[in-house]
C-alpha positions as CSV (number, residue, x, y, z in Angstrom):
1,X,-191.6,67.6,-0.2
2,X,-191.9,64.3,-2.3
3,X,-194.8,63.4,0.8
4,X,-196.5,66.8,-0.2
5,X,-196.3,66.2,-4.2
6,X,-198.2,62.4,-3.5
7,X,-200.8,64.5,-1.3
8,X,-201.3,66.7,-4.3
9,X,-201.6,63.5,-6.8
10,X,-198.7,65.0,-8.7
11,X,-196.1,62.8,-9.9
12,X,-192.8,63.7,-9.2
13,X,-190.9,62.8,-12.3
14,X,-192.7,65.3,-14.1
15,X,-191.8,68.3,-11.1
16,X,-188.8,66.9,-11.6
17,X,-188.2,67.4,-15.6
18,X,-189.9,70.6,-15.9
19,X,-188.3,72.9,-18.1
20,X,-187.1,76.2,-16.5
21,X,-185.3,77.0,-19.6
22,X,-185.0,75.2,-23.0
23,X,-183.2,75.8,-26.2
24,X,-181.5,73.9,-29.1
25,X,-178.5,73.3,-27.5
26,X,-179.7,73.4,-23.8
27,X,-182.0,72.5,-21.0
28,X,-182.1,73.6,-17.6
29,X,-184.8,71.8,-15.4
30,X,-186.2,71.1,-11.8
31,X,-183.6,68.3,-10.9
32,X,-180.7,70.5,-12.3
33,X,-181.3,72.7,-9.4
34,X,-181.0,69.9,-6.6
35,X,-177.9,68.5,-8.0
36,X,-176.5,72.2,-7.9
37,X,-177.6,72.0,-4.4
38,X,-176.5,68.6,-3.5
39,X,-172.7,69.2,-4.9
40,X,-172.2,72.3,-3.5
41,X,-173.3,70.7,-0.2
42,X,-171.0,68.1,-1.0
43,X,-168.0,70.5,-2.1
44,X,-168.2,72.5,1.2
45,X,-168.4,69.2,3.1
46,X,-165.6,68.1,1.6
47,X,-163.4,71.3,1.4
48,X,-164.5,71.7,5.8
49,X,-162.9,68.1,5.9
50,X,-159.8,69.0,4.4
51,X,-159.4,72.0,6.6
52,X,-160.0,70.2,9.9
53,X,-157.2,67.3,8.7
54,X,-154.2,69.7,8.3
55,X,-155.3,72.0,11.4
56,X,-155.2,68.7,13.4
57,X,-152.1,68.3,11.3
58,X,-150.2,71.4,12.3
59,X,-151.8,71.0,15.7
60,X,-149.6,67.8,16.0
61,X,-146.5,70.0,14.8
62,X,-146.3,67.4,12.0
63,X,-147.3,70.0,9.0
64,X,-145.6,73.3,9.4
65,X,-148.0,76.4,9.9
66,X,-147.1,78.6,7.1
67,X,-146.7,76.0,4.7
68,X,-149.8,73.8,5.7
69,X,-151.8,76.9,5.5
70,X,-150.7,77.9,1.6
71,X,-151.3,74.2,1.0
72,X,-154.7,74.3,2.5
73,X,-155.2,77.3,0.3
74,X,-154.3,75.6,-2.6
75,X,-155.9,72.6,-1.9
76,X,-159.3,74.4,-1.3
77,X,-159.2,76.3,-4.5
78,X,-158.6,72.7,-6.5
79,X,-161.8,71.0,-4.9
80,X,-164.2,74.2,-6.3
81,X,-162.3,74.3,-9.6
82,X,-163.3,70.5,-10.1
83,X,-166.6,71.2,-8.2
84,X,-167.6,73.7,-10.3
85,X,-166.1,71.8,-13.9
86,X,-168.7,69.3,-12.3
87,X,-171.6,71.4,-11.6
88,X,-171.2,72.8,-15.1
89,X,-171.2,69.6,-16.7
90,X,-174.1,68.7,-14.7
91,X,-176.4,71.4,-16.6
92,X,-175.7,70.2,-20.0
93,X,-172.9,72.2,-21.0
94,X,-169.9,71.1,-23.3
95,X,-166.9,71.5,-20.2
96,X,-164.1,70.9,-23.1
97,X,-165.2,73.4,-25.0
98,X,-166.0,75.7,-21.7
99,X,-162.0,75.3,-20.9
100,X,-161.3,75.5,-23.9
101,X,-162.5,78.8,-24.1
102,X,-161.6,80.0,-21.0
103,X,-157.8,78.9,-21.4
104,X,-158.1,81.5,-24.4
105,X,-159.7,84.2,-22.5
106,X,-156.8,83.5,-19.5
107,X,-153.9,83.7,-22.3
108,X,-155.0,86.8,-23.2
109,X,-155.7,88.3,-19.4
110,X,-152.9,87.2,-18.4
111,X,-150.4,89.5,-20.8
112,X,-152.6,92.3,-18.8
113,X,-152.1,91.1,-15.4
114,X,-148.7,89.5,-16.0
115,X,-147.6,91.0,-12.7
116,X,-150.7,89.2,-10.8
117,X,-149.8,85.5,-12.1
118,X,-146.1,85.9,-11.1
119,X,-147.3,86.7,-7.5
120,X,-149.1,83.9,-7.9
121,X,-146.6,81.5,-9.0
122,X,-144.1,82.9,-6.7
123,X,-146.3,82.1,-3.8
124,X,-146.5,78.5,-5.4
125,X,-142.6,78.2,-5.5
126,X,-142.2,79.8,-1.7
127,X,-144.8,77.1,-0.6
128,X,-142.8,74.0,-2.1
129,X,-138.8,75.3,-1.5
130,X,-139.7,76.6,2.3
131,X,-136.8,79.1,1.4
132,X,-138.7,81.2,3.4
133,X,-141.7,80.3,6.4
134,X,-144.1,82.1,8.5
135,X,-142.3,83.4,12.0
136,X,-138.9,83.6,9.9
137,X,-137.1,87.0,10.1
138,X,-136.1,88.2,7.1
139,X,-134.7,91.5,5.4
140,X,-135.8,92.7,2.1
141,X,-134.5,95.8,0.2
142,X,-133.4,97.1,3.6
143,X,-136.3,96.2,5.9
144,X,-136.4,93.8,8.6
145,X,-139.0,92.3,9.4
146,X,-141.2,89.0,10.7
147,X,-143.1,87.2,8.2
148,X,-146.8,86.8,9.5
149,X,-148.5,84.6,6.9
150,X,-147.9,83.8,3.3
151,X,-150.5,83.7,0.5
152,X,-150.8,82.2,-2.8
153,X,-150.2,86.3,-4.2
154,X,-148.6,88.3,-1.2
155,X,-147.0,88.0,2.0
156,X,-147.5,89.8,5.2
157,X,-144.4,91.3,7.2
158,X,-144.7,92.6,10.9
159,X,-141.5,95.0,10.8
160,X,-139.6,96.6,13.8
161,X,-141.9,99.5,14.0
162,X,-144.5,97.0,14.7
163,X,-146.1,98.1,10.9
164,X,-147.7,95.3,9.1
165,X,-146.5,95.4,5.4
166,X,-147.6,94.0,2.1
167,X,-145.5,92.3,-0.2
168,X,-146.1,90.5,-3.4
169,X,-144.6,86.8,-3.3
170,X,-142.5,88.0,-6.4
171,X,-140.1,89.9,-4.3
172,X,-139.3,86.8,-2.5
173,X,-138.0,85.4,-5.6
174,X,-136.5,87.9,-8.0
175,X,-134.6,89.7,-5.5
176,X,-131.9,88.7,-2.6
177,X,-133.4,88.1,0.3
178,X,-131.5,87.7,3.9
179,X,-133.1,85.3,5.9
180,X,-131.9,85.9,9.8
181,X,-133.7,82.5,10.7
182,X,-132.7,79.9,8.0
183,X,-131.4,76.8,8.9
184,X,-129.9,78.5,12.8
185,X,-131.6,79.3,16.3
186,X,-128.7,82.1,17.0
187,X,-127.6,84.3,14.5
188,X,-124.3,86.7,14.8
189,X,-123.6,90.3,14.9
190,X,-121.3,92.9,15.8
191,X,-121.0,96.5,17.4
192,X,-118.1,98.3,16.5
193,X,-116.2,100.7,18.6
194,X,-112.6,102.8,18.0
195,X,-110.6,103.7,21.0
196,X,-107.5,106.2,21.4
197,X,-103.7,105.3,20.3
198,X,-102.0,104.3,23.4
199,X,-105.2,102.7,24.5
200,X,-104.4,99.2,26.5
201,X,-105.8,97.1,24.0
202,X,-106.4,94.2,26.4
203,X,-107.9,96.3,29.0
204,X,-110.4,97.3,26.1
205,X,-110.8,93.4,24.9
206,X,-111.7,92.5,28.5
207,X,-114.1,95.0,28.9
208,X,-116.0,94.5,25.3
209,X,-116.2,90.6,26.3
210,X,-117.6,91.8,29.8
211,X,-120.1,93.4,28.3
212,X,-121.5,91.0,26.0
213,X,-121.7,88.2,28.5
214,X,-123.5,90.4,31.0
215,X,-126.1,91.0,28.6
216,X,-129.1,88.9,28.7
217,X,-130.1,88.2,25.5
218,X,-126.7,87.1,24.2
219,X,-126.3,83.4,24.6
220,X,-123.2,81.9,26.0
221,X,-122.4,79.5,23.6
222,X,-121.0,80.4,20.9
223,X,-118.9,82.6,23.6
224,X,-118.4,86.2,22.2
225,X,-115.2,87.7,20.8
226,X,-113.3,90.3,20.0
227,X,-111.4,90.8,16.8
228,X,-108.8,93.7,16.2
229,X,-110.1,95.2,13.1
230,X,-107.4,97.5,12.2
231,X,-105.2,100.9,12.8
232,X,-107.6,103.3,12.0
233,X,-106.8,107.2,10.6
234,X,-107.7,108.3,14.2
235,X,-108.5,104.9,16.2
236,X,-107.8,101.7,16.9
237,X,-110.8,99.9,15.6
238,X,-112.4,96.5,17.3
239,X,-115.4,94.5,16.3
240,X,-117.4,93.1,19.3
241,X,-119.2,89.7,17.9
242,X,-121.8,88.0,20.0
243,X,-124.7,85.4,19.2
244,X,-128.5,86.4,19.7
245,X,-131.6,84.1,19.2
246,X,-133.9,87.3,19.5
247,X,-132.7,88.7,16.0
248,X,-135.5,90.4,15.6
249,X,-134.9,93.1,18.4
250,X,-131.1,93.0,18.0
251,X,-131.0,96.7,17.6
252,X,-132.0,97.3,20.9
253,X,-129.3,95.0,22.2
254,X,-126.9,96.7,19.7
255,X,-127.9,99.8,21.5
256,X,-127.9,98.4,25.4
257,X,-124.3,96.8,24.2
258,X,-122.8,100.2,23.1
259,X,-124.2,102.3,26.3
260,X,-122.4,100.0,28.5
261,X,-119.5,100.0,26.6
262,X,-119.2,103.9,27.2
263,X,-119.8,103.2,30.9
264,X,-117.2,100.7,31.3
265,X,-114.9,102.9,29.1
266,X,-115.2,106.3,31.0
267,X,-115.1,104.0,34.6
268,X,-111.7,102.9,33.2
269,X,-110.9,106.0,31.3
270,X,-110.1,104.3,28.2
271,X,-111.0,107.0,25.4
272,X,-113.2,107.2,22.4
273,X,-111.6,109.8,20.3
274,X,-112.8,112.2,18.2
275,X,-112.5,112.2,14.4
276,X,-109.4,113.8,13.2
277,X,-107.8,115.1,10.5
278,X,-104.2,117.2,10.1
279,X,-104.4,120.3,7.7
280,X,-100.9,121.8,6.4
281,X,-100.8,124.9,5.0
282,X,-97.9,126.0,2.8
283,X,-96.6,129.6,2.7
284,X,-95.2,131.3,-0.3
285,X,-93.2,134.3,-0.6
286,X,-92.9,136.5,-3.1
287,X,-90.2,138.8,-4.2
């Protein structure tokens, strides 16, 4: 371009400071336009760099996914906030008193959307304590579910019914949250079962222990067991706990557990008994 100008005997510092738009308090000329260009080449540049260092990062397990990904986020949005305060500044424009009055117009947005920048800070939060990561298992307000990925605002959760919900990062942290995967690689549950009076209660302890250790998603250590819960109105009640690292499928071995229990119970008629209760019924005579 600067070859073609010198063909055309023009000089470039005048292309360069002609006015495109002038008035008191602000000029925008030629050379306005390739500094725009030039720092939003530079910002992309710089923001692809960034990117490429924590994916090589989290390639090398040394960063962990969910969190190196919010920071990337995060990190992203910084280098085109100060980008743009740059590019701004660049055209002649006041930027103090351009934050200035954008910090206003955000105070007064943000009573609207008061919701939106407590997702927002949530997410912040989430990212910094790791209370909860992306491939935990967690349960919220009754649902179980895997967390996918976790944004600045909301948080995606794969639940058993392989549905993909949405859930704003300030659920994470107002409300109690169980999370199956914190700090463990095996977590513990329990199926419980109520056999007959006169039942042999060892004969019933073997076979619930049996059971568990056959299966093969319970792991062998921590060893199941079987814990006498208590003389029940129509049973004698037993817990059977065992250790799973596949908590996110643990209803189905709830529900593999429980059909082989009834197997095992019928092949050694040990009895599950019926609900019972005795009614009494008074007369009374009259003379």
């Amino acid at each position: 371009m600067l070859l073609f100008l010198k063909v055309l005997d023009v000089q470039v510092s005048t292309v360069f400071n002609y006015e495109l738009y002038a008035d008191e308090k602000f000029q925008f000329r030629i050379y306005n336009i390739f500094i725009i260009l030039i720092l939003l080449y530079f910002i992309n540049g710089l923001s692809f760099a960034v990117e490429y260092w924590f994916d090589a990062r989290i390639e090398s397990k040394k960063l962990d996914i969910g969190r190196g990904k919010s920071f990337l986020q995060i990190v992203k949005y910084l280098i085109w906030l100060v980008g743009i305060i740059i590019l701004i500044g660049s055209m002649g424009f006041k930027v103090t008193l351009l934050i200035a009055s954008i910090s206003a117009l955000l105070i007064g947005v943000g009573f609207g959307l008061q919701h939106i920048f407590n997702d927002f800070f949530s997410g912040i939060i989430i990212l910094f304590d790791g209370s909860v990561k992306v491939n935990d298992v967690v349960e919220l307000e009754g649902v179980v579910g895997r967390i996918l990925d976790i944004g600045l605002r909301v948080s995606k959760i794969l639940t058993r019914d392989n549905v993909v919900i949405i859930v704003p990062n300030s659920r994470f942290t107002g409300q109690e949250v169980i999370n199956w995967s914190h700090n463990a690689d095996v977590t513990r549950f329990f199926v419980s079962v109520g056999v007959a009076y006169g039942s042999d209660v060892r004969l019933v302890e073997r076979i619930l222990l049996q059971v568990a250790k056959e299966h093969s998603q319970v792991v062998k250590t921590p060893a199941p067991f079987v814990r006498f819960k208590d003389f029940g109105e129509s049973s004698l009640d037993f817990e059977l706990y065992f250790w799973t690292a596949n908590d996110f499928l643990v209803e189905n071995i709830k529900s593999d557990i429980r059909f082989e229990i009834d197997k095992q119970f019928r092949e050694n008629t040990v009895e599950i008994p019926f609900p019972q209760h005795d009614l009494h019924l008074k007369s009374k005579s009259f003379d």
